[in-house]
Kinemage of the C-alpha trace (Angstrom):
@kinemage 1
@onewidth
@group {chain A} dominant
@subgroup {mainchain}
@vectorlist {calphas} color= white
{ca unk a 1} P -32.283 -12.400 47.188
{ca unk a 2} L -34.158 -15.149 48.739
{ca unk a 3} L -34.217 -18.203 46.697
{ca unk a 4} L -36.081 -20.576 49.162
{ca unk a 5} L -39.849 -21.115 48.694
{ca unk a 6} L -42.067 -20.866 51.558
{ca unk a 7} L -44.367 -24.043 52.349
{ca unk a 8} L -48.001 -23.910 52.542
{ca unk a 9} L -50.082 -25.683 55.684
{ca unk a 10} L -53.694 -26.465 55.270
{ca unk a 11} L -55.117 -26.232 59.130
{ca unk a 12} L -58.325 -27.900 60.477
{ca unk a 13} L -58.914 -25.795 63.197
{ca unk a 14} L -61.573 -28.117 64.587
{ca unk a 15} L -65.334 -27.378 65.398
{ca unk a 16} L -65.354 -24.555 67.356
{ca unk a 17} L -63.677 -25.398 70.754
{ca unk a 18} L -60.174 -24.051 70.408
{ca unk a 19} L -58.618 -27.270 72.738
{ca unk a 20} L -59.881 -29.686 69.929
{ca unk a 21} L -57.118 -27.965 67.352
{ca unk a 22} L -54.164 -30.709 67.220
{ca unk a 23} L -51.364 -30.209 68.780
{ca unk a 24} L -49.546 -30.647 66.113
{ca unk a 25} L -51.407 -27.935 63.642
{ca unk a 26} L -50.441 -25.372 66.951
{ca unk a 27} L -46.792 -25.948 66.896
{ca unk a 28} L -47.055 -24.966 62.958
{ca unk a 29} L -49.202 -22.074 63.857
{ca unk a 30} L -46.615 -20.396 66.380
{ca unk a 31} L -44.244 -20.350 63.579
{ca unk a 32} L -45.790 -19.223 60.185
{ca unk a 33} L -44.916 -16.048 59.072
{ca unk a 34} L -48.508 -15.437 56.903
{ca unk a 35} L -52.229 -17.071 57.793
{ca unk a 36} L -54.586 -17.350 54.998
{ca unk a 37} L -58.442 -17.816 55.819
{ca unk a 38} L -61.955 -17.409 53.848
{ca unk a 39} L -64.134 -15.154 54.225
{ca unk a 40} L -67.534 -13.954 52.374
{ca unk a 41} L -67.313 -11.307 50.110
{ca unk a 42} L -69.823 -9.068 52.276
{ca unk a 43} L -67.065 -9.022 55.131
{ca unk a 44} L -63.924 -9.437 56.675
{ca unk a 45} L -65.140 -12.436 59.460
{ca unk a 46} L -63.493 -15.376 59.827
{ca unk a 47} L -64.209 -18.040 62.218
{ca unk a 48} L -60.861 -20.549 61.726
{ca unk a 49} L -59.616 -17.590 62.967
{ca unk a 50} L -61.127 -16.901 66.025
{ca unk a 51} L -60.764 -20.249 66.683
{ca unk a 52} L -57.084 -20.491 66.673
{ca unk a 53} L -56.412 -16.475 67.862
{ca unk a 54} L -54.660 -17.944 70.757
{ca unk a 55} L -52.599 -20.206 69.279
{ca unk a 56} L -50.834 -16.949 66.755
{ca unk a 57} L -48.137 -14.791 67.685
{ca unk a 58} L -49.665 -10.842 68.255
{ca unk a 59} L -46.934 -10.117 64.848
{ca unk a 60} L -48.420 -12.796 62.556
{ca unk a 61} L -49.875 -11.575 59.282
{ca unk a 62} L -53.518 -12.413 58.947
{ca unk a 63} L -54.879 -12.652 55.621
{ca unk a 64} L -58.624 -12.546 54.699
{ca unk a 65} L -59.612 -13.865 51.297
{ca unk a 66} L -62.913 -13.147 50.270
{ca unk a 67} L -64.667 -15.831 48.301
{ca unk a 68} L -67.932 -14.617 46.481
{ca unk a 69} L -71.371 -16.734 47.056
{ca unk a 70} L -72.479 -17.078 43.783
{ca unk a 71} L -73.117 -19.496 41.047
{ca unk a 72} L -71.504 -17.641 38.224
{ca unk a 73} L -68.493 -19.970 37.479
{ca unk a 74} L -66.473 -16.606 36.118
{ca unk a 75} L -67.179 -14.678 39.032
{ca unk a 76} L -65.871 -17.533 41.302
{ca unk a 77} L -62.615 -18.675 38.802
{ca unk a 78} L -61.901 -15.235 38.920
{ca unk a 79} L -61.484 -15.019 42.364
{ca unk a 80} L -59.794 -18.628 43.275
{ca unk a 81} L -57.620 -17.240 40.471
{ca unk a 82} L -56.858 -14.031 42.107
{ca unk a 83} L -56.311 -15.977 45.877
{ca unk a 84} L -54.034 -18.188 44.379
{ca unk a 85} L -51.526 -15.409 43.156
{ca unk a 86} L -51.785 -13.399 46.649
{ca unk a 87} L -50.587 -16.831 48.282
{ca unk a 88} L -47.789 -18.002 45.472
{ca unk a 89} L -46.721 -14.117 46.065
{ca unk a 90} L -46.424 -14.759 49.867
{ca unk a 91} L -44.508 -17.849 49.095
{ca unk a 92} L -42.228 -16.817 46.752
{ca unk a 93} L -41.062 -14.552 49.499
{ca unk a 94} L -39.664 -17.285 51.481
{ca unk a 95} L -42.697 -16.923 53.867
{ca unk a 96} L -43.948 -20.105 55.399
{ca unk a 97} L -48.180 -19.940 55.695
{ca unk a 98} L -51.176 -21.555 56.590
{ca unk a 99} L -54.418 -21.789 55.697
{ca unk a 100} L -57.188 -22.208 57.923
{ca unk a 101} L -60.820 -24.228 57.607
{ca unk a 102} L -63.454 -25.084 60.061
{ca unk a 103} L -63.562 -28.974 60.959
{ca unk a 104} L -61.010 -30.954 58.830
{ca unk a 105} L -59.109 -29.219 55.614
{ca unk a 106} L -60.222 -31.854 53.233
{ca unk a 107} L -63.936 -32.572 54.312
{ca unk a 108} L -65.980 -30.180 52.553
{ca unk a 109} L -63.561 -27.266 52.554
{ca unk a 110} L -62.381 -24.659 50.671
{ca unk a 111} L -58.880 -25.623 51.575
{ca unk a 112} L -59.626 -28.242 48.548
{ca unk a 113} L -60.114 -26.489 45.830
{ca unk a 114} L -57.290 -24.277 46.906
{ca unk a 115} L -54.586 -26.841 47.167
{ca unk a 116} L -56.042 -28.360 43.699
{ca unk a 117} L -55.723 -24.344 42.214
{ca unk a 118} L -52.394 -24.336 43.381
{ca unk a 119} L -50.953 -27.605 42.608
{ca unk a 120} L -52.456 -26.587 39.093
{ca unk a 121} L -50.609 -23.556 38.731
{ca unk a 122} L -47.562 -24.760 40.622
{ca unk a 123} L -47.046 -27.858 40.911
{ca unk a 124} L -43.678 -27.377 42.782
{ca unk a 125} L -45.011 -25.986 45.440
{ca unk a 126} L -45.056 -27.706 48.866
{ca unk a 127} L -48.222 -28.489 50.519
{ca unk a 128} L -48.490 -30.251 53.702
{ca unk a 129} L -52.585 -30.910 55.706
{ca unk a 130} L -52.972 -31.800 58.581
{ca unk a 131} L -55.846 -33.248 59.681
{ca unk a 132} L -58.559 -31.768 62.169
{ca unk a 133} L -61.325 -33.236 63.968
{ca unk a 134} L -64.621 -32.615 62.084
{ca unk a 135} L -67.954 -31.218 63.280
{ca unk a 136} L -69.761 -34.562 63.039
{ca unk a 137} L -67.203 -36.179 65.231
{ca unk a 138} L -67.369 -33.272 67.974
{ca unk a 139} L -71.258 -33.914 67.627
{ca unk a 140} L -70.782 -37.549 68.154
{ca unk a 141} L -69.096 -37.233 70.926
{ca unk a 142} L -70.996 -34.481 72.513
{ca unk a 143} L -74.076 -36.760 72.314
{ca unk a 144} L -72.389 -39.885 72.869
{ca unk a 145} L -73.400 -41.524 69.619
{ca unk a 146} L -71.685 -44.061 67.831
{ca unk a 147} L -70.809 -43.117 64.135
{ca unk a 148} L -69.866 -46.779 62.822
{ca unk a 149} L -69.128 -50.144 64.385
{ca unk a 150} L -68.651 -53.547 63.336
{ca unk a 151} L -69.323 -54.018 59.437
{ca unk a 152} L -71.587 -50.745 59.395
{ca unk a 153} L -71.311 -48.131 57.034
{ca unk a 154} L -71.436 -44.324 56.734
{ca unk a 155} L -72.619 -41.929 55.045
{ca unk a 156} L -71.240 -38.802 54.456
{ca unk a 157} L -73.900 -36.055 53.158
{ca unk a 158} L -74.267 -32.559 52.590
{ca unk a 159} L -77.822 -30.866 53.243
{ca unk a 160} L -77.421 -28.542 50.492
{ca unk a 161} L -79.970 -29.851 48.350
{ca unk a 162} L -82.177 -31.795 50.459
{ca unk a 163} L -82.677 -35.140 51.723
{ca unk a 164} L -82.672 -36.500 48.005
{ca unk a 165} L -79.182 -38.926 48.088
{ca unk a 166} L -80.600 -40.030 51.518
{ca unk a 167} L -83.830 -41.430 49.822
{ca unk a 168} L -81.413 -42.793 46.729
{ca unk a 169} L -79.052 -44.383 48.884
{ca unk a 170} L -81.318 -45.389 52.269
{ca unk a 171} L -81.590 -48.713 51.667
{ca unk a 172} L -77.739 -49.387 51.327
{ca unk a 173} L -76.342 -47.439 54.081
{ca unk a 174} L -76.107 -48.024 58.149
{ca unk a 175} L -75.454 -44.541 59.629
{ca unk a 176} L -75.815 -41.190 57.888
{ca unk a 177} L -74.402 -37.978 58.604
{ca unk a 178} L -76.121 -34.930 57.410
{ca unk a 179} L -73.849 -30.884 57.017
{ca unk a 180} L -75.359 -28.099 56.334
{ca unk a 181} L -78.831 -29.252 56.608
{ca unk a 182} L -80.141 -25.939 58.055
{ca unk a 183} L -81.647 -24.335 54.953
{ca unk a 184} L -83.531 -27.442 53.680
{ca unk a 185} L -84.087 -29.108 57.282
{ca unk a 186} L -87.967 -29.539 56.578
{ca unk a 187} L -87.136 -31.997 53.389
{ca unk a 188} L -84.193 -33.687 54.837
{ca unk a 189} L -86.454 -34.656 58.167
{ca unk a 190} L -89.177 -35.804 55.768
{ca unk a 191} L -86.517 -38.045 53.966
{ca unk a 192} L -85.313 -39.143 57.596
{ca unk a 193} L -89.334 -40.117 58.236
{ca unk a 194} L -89.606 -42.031 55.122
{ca unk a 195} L -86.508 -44.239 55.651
{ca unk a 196} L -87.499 -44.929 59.622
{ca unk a 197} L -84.792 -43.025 60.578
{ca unk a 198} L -86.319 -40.216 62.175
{ca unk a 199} L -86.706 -41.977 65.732
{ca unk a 200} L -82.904 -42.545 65.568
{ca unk a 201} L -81.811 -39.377 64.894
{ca unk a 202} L -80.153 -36.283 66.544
{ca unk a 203} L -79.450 -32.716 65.802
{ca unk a 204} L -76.675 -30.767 66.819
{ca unk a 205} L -76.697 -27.099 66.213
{ca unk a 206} L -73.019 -24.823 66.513
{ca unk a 207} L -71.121 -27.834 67.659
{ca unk a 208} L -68.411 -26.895 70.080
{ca unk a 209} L -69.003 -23.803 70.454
{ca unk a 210} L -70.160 -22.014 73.879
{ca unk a 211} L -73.880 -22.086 72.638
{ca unk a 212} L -74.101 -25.240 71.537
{ca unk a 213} L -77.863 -26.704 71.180
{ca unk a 214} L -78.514 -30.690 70.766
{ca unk a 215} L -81.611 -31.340 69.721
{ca unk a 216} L -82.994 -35.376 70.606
{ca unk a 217} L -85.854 -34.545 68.476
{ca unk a 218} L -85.009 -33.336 65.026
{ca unk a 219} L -88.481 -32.061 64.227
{ca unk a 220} L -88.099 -29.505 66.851
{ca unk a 221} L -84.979 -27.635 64.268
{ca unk a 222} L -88.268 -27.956 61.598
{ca unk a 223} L -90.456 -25.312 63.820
{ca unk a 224} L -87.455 -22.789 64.163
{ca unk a 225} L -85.826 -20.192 61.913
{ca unk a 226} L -82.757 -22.042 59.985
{ca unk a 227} L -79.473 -22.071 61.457
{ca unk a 228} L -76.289 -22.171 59.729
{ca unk a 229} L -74.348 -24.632 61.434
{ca unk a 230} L -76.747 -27.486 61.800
{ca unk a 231} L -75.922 -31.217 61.263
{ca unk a 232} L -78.199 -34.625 62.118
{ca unk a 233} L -76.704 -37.758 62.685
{ca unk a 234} L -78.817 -40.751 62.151
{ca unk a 235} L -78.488 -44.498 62.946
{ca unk a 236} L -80.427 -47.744 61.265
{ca unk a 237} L -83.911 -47.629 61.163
{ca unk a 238} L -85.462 -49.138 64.448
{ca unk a 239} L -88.010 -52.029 63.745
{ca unk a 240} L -91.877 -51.275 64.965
């Protein structure tokens, strides 16, 4: 019988551009036995994995979890639930695994409220992240913009419901990063207007990936159809 307990990696497979994965999170890759990744409900995609395809043996065990898009808390605790036992099973097996995010494993990921489920449930179980280079950094870089320097400050948003924290917090913040701003892109560029941001900012649109769009003008995203992976970064205000 095997008494040893297999130890869980969470993986930030980057961006998009499989050469921005750290070395570090490929070494652990090529050994695993088991990789976990999301995936929607409706299918069986998963773009961590793509991602990182090189990087895994031909014989490593992939493992799709599908995480529901809904509101209903049930639905969804019944599911993290459900994920949570398929992983302690794999571990309790001996098996070594990862899990695999987008961007960074604890920046708006799943990988978060799966490591909190499991540390929950069992708490002896061992957990090491590793950190991964995030899609606002890849977009910073792509358009040469500076996120932060001196005694400037950042902030960190997500799109989902608008450009409403931007207008709360305008005034006290430098720089301003916005995720997922595809679906509400029409407020979140008003919000970017009213704080005189909207001159400074720039819109990058599948970061890292082969078709890759940066937009210099973020009213340009406002006259297309929404797409997913959108993100602005703005700087200060520039005086008239």
């Amino acid at each position: 019988m095997n008494n040893r307990q297999g130890k869980l990696y969470g993986i930030g497979v980057g961006p998009g551009d499989p050469e921005l994965i750290p070395l570090k999170s490929i070494n652990i890759l090529k050994k695993v036995d088991v990789v976990f990744c999301a995936s929607s409900s409706k299918n069986n995609h998963s773009l961590a994995v793509n991602i990182a395809r090189e990087y895994l043996p031909k014989d490593t065990l992939i493992h799709r979890l599908p995480f529901p898009m809904t509101m209903d808390k049930e639905v969804a605790s019944k599911a993290w639930s459900e994920h949570v036992d398929t992983i302690l099973a794999e571990l309790n097996q001996g098996k070594d695994a990862a899990f695999l995010t987008l961007g960074d494993p604890l920046t708006y990921s799943t990988f978060g409220y799966l490591m909190q489920c499991l540390q929950s449930n069992a708490p002896e179980i061992r957990i090491e992240t590793v950190p991964g280079i995030t899609s606002f950094q890849a977009a910073a870089a792509a358009t040469n913009t500076t996120l932060v320097e001196g005694e400037e400050s950042l902030l960190l948003l997500s799109g989902v419901q608008g450009g409403d924290k931007l207008r709360e917090m305008s005034s006290r913040v430098d720089n301003v990063v916005f995720l997922k701003a595809y679906k509400n892109i029409t407020d979140i560029c008003e919000a970017l207007d009213e704080s005189g941001r909207m001159k400074t900012a720039v819109g990058v649109v599948r970061c890292g990936f082969p078709d890759q769009e940066v937009f210099q003008d973020v009213k340009e995203l406002c006259s297309q159809e929404p797409k997913y992976w959108t993100l602005i970064i703005s700087k200060p205000g520039q005086e008239e």
